[in-house]
N, CA and C of each residue as an Amber inpcrd file, in Angstrom:
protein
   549
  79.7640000-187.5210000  37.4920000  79.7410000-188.9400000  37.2160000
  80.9030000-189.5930000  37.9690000  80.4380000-190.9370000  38.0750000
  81.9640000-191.7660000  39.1790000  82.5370000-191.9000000  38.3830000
  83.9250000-192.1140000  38.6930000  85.0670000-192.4980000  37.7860000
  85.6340000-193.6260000  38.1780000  85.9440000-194.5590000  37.7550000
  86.8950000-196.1230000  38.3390000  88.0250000-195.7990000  37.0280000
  89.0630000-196.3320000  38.3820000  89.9160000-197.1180000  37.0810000
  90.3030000-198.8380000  37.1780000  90.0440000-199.3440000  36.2760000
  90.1440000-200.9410000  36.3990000  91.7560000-201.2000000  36.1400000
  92.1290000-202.1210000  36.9200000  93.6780000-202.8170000  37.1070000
  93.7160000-203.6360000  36.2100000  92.5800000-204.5470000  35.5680000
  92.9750000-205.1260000  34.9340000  91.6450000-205.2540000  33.6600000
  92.0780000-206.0030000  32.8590000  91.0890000-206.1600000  31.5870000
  89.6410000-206.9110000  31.9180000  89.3950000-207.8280000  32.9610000
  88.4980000-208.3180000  33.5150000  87.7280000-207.6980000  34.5670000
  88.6640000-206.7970000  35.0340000  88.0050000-206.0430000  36.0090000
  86.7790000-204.9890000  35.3130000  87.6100000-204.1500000  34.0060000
  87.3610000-203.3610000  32.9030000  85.9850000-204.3430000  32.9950000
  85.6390000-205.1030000  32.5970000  84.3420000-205.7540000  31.5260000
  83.9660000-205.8760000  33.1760000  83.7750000-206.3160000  34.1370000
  83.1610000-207.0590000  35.0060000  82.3200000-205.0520000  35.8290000
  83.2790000-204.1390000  35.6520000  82.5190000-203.0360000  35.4870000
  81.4990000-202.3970000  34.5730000  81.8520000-202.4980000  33.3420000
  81.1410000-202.6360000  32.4730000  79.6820000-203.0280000  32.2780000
  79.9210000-204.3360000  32.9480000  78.3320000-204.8430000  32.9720000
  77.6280000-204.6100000  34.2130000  77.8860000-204.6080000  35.2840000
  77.8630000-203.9090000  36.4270000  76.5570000-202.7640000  36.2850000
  77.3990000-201.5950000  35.6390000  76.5720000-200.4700000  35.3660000
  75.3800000-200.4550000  34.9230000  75.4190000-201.5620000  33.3300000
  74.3110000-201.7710000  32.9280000  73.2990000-202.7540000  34.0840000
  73.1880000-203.5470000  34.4190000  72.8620000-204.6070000  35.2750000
  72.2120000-204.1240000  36.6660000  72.9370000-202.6990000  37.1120000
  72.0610000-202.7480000  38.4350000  71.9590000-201.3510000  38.0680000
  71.7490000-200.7410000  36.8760000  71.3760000-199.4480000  36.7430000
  72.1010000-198.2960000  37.2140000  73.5870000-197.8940000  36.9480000
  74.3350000-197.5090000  37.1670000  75.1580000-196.3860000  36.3290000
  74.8930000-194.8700000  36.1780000  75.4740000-194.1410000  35.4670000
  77.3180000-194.3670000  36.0240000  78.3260000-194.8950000  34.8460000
  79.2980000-194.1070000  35.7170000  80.5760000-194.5170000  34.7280000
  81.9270000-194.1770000  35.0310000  82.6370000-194.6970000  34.0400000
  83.8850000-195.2320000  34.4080000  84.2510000-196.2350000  33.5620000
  85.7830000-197.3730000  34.0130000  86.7520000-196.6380000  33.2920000
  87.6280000-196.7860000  33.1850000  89.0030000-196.4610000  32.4620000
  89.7530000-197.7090000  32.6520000  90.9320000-198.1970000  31.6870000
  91.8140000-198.8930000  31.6120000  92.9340000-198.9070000  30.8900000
  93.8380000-199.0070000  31.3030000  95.6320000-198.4540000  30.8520000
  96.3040000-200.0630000  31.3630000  96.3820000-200.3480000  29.7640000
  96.3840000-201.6340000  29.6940000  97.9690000-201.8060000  29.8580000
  98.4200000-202.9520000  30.9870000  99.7050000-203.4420000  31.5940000
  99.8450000-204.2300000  30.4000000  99.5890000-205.1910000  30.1600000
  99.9960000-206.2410000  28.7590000  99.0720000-205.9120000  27.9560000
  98.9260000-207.3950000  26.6510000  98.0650000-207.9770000  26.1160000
  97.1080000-208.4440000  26.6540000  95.7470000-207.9020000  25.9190000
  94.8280000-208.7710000  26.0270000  93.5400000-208.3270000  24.7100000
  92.3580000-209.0550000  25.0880000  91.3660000-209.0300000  23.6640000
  90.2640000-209.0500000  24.9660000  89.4230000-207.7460000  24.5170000
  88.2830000-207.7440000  24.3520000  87.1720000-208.2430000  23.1630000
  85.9840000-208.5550000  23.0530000  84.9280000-209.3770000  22.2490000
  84.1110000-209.2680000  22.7750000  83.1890000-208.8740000  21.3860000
  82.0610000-209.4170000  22.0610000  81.1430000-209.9580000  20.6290000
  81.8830000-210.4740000  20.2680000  81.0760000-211.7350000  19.0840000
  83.2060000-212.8930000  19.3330000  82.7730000-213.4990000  20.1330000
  83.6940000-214.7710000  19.8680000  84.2860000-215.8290000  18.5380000
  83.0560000-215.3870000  17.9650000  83.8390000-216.2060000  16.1600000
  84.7620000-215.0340000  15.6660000  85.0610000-213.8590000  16.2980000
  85.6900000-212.7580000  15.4410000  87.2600000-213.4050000  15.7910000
  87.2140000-213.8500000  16.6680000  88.7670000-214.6060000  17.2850000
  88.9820000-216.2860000  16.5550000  90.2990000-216.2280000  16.6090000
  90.7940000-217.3960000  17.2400000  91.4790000-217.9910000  17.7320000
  91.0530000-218.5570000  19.4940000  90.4650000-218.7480000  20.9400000
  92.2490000-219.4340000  21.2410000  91.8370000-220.4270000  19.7130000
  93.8220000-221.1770000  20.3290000  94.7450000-220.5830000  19.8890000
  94.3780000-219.6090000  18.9770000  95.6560000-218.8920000  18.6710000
  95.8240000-217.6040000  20.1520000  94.8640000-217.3180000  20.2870000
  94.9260000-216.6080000  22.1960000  95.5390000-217.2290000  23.0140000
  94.8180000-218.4180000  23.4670000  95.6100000-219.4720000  24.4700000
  97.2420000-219.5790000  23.9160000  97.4260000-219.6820000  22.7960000
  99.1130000-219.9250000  22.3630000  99.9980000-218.5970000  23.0450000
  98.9880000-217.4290000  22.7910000  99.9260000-216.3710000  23.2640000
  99.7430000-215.9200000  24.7730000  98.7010000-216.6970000  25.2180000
  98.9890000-216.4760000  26.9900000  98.0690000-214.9270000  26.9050000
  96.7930000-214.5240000  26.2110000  96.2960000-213.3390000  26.0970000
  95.0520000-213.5980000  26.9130000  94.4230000-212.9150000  27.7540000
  93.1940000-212.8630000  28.3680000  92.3530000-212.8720000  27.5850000
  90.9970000-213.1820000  27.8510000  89.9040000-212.8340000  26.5220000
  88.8270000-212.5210000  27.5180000  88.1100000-211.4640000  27.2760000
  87.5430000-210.9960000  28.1290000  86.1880000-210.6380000  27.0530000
  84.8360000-211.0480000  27.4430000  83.7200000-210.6850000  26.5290000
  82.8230000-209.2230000  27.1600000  82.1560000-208.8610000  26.2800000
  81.6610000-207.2510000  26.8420000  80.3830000-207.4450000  25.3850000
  78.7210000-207.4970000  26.6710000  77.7540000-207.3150000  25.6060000
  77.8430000-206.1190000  24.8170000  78.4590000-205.6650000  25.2650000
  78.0880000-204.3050000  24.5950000  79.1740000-204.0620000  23.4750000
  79.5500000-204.7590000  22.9200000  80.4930000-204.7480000  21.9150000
  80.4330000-206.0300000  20.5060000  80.7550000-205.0880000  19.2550000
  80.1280000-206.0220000  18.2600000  81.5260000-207.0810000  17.5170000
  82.9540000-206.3810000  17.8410000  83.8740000-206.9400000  17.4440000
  84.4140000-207.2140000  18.3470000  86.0170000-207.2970000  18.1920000
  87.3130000-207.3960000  19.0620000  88.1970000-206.0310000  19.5510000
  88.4870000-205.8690000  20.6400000  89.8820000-205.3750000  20.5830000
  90.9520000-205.7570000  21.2300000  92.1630000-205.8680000  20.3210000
  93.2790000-206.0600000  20.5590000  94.2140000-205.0080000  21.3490000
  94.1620000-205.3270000  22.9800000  94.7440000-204.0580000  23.6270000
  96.4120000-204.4690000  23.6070000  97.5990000-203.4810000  23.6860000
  98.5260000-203.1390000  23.7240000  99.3180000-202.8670000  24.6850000
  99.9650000-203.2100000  25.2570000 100.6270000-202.5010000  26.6140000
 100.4970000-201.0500000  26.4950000 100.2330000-200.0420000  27.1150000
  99.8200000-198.7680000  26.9360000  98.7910000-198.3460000  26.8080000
  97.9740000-199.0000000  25.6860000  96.4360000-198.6460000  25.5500000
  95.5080000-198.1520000  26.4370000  94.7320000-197.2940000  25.8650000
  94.0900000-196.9120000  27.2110000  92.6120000-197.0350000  26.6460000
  91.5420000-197.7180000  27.5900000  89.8710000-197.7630000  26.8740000
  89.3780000-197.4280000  28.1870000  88.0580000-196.7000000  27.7150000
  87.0680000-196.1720000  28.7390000  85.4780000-196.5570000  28.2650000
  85.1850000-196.6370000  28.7780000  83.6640000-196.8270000  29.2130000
  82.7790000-196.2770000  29.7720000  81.7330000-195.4580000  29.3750000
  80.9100000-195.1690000  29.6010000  79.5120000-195.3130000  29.9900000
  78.6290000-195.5380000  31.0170000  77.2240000-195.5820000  30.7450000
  76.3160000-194.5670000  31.4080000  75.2040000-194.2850000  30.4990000
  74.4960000-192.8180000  30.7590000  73.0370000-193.6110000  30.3060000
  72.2610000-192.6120000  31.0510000  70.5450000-192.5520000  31.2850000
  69.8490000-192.2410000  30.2140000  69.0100000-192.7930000  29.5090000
  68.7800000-191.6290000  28.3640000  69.2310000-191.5050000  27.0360000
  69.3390000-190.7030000  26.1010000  70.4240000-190.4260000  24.7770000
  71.6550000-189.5020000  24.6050000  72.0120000-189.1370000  26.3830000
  73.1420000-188.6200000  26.4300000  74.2340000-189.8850000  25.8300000
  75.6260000-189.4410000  25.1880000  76.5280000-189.5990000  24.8250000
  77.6710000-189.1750000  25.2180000  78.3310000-189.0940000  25.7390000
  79.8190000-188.6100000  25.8870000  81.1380000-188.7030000  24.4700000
  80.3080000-190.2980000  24.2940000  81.7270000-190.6550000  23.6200000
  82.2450000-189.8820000  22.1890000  81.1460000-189.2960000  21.1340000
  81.6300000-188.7130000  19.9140000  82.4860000-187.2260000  20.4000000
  82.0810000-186.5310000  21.3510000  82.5430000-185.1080000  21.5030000
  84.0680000-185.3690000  22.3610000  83.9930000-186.5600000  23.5390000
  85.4280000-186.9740000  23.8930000  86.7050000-187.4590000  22.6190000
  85.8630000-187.9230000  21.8360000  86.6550000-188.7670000  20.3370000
  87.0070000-187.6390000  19.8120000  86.4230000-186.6160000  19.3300000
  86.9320000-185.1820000  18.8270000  87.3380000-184.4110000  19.2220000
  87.6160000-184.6980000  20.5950000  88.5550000-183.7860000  21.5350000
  89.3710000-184.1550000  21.4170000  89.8850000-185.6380000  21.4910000
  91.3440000-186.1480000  21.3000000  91.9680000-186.3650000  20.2080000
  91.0030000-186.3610000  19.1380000  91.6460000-186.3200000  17.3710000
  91.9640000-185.0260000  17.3390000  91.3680000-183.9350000  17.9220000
  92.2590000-182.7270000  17.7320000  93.5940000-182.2400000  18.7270000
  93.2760000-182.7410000  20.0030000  94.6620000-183.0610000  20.2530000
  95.7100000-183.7140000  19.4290000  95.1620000-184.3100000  18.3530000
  96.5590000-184.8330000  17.3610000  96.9670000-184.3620000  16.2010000
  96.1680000-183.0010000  15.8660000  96.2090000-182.4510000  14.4530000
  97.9150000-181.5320000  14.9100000  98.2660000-181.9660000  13.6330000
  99.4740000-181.4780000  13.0610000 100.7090000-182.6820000  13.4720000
 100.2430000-183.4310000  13.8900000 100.7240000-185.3330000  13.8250000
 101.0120000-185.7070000  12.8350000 100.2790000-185.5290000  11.9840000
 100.2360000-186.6250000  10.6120000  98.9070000-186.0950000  10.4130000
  98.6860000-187.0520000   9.0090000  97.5230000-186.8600000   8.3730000
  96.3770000-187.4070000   9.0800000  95.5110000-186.4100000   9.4080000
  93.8130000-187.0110000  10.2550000  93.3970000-186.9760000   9.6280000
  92.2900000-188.1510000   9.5520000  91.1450000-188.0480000   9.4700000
  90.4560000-189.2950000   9.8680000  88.5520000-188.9320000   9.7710000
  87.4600000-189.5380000  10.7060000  86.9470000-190.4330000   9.9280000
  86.3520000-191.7330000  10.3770000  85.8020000-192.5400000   9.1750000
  84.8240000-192.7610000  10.2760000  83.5960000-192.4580000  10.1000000
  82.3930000-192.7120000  10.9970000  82.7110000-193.1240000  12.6750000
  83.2910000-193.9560000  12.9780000  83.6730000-194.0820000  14.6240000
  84.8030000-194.2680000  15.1950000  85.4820000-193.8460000  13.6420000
  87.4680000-194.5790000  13.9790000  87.9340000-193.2690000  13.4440000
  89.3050000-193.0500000  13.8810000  90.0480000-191.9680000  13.4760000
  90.9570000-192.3180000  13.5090000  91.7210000-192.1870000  12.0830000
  93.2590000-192.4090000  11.2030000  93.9530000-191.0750000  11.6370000
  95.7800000-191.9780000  12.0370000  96.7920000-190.9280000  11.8080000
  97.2770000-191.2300000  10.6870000  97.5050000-191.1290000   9.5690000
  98.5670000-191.2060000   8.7880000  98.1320000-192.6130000   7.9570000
  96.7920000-193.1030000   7.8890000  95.6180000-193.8640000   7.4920000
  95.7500000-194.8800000   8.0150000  96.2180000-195.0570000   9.6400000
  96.0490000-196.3110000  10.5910000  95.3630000-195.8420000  11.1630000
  94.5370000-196.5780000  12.0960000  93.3260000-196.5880000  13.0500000
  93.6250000-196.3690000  14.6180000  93.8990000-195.4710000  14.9830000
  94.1740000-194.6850000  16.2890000  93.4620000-194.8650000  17.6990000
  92.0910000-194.2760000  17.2580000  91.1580000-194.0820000  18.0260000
  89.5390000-194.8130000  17.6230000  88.6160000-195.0580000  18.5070000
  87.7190000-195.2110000  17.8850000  86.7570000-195.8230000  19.2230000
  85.4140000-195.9870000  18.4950000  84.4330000-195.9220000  19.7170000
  82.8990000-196.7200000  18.8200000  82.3530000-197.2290000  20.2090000
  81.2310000-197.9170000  19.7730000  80.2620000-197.5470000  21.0370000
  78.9900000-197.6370000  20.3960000  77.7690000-197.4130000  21.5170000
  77.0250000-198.5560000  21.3600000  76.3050000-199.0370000  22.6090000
  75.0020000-199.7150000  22.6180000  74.2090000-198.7540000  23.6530000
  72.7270000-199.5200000  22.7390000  71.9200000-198.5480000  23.5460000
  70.7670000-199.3350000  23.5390000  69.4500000-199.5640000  24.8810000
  68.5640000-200.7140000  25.0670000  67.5140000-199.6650000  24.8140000
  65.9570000-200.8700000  24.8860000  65.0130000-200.0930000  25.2770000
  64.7800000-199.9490000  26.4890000  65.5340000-200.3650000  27.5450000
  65.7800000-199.9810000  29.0820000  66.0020000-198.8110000  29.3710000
  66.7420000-197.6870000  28.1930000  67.4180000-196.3080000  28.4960000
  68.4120000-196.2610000  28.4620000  69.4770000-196.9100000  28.9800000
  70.9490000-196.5860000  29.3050000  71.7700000-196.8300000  27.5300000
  72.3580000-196.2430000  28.0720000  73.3600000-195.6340000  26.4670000
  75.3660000-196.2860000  27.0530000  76.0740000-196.5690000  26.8470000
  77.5670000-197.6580000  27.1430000  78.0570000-197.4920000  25.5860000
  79.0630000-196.7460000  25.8700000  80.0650000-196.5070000  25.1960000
  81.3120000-196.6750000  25.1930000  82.3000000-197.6370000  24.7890000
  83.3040000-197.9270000  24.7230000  84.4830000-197.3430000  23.5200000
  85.4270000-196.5230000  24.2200000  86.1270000-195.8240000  23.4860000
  87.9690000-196.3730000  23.9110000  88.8420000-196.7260000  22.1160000
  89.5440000-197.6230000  22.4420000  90.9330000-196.6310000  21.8700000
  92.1410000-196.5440000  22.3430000  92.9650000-195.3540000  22.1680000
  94.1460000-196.3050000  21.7160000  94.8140000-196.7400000  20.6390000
  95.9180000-197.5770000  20.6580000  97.1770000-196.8600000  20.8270000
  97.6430000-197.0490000  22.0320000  98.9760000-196.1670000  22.7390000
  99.9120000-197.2390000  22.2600000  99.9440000-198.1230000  22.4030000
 101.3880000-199.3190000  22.9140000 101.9160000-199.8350000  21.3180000
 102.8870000-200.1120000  21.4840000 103.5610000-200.7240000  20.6520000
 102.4780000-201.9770000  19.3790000 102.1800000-201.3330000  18.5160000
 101.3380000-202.4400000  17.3380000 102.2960000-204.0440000  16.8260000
 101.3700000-204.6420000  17.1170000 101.6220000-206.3030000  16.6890000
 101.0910000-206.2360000  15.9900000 100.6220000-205.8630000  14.6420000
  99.9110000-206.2960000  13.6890000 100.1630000-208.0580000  13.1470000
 101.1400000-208.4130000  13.5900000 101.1670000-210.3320000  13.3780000
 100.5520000-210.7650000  14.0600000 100.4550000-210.1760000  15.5990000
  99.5940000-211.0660000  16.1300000  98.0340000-210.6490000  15.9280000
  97.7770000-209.5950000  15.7420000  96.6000000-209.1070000  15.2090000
  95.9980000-209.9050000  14.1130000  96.8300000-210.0690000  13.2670000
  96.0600000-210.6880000  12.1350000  96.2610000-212.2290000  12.1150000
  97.1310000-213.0720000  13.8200000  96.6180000-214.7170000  14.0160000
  95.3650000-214.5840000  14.5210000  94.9180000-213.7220000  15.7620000
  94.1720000-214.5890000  16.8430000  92.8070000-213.4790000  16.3060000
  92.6730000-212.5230000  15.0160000  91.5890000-212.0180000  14.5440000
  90.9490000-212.8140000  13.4850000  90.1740000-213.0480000  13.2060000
  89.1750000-214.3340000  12.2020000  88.5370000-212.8410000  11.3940000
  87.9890000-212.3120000  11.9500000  87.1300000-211.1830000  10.7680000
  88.3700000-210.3660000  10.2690000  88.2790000-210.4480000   8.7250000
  88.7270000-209.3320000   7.7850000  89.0680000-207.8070000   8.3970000
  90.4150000-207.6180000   8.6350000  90.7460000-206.3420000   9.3380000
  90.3530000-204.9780000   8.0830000  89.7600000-204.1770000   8.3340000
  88.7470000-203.3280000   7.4700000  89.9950000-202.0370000   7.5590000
  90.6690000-201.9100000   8.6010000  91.1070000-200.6290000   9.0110000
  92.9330000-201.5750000   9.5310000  93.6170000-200.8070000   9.2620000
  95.2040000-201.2420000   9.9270000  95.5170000-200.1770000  11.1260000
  95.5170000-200.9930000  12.3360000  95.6140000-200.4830000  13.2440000
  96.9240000-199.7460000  13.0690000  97.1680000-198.7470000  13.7600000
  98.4700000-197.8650000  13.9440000  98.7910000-197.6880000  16.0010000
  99.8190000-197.0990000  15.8310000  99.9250000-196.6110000  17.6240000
 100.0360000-195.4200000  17.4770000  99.8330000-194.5330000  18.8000000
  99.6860000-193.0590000  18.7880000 101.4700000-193.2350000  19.2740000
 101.1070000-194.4340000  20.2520000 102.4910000-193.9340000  21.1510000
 104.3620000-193.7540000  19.9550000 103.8400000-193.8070000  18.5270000
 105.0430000-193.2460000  17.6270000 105.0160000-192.2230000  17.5400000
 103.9850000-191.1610000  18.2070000 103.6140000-190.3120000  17.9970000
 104.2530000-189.2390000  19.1430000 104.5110000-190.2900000  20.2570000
 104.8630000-188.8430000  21.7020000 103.6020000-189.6350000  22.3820000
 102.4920000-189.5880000  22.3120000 100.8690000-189.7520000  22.8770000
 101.1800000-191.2750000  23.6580000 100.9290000-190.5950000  25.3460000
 100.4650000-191.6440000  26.1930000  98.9320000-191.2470000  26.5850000
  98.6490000-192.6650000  26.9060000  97.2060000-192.7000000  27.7190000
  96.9770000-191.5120000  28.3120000  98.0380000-191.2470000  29.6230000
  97.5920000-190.1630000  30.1650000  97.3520000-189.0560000  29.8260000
  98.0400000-188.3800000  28.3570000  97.5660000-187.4310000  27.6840000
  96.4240000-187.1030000  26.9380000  95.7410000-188.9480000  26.7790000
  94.3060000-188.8850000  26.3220000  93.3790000-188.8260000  27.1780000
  93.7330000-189.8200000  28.6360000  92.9930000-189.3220000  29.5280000
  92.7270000-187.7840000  30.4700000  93.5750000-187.2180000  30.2050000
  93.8520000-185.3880000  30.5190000  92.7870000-184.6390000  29.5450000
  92.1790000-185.2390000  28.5540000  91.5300000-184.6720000  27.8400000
  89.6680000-185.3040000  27.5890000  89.5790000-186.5720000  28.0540000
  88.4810000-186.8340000  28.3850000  87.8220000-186.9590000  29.8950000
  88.5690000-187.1930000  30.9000000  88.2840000-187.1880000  32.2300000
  87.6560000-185.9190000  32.7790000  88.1260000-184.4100000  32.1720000
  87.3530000-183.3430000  32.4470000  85.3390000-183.0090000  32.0510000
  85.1450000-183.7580000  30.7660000  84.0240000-184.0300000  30.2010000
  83.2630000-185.3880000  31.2340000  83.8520000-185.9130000  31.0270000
  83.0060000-186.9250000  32.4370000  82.9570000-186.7010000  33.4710000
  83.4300000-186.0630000  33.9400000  83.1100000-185.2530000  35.3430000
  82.4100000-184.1020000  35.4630000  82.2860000-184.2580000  34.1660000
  81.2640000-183.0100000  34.4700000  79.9710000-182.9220000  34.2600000
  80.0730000-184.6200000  33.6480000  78.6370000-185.2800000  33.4770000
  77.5310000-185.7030000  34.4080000
């Protein structure tokens, strides 16, 4: 499978749709330089509390909430032919890269260190075939203040960072980049 890595958060989504759009197995990565918010339902935000903080907002069909990226963060993207998946067996490769961290554990597509929200992943899938998976790694330093101005939906889960942990991107990407390439 191709591999990209996107420079920036717009680049990230403008690949993204790309794949789907002209029929394209392949996958983005992004190791996020600042702030910014991914969406893809726009009432989950709010837009002036973004603009106040100078944050990109970047939309992605293939996504049902927000994410709030971090300096550090690292998200990847996936799209595949079919009902292949990548993303649950990459997600459990890297939650076990973290056992003996803190306390793990899995709540259907998110995975808690120490009962903050670490890791986690979402799929869409058409009756076209293609399957896009977005998997979101919180490395960077947590704002939970600003998290809970420029978020409008009820935070279900309290985000945490790995990076209190030792865990950079590149140590998550060392552990999923071998599985996509071999896809």
């Amino acid at each position: 499978m191709t591999i990209y890595q996107a420079e920036t958060a717009a680049e990230f989504a403008e690949y993204a749709h790309s794949f789907r759009a002209l029929g394209w197995a392949g996958c983005v990565y992004h190791i996020s330089p600042d702030r910014s918010v991914w969406t893809g339902q726009l009432p989950t935000l709010d837009l002036d509390a973004c603009a106040r903080h100078g944050l990109s907002v970047g939309q992605g069909e293939y996504m049902g909430g927000s994410i709030v990226n971090m300096p550090g963060d690292l998200s990847i993207c996936i799209t595949t032919w079919g009902d292949s998946d990548l993303a649950p067996e990459i997600v459990e490769r890297m939650a076990a890269r973290l056992t003996g961290m803190g306390e793990l554990s899995q709540d259907e597509n998110d995975v808690l260190l120490d009962g903050r929200k670490v890791l986690s992943w979402a799929r869409a899938t058409t009756v076209k075939g293609w399957c896009q998976s977005v998997i979101h790694c919180s490395v960077g330093p947590m704002d939970l203040d600003l998290v809970r101005e420029i978020c409008t939906k009820p935070m279900e889960k309290v985000p945490g960072s790995l990076g209190e942990y030792g865990v950079t991107a590149a140590d998550l990407w060392t552990v999923a980049e071998p599985l996509i390439e071999e896809a």
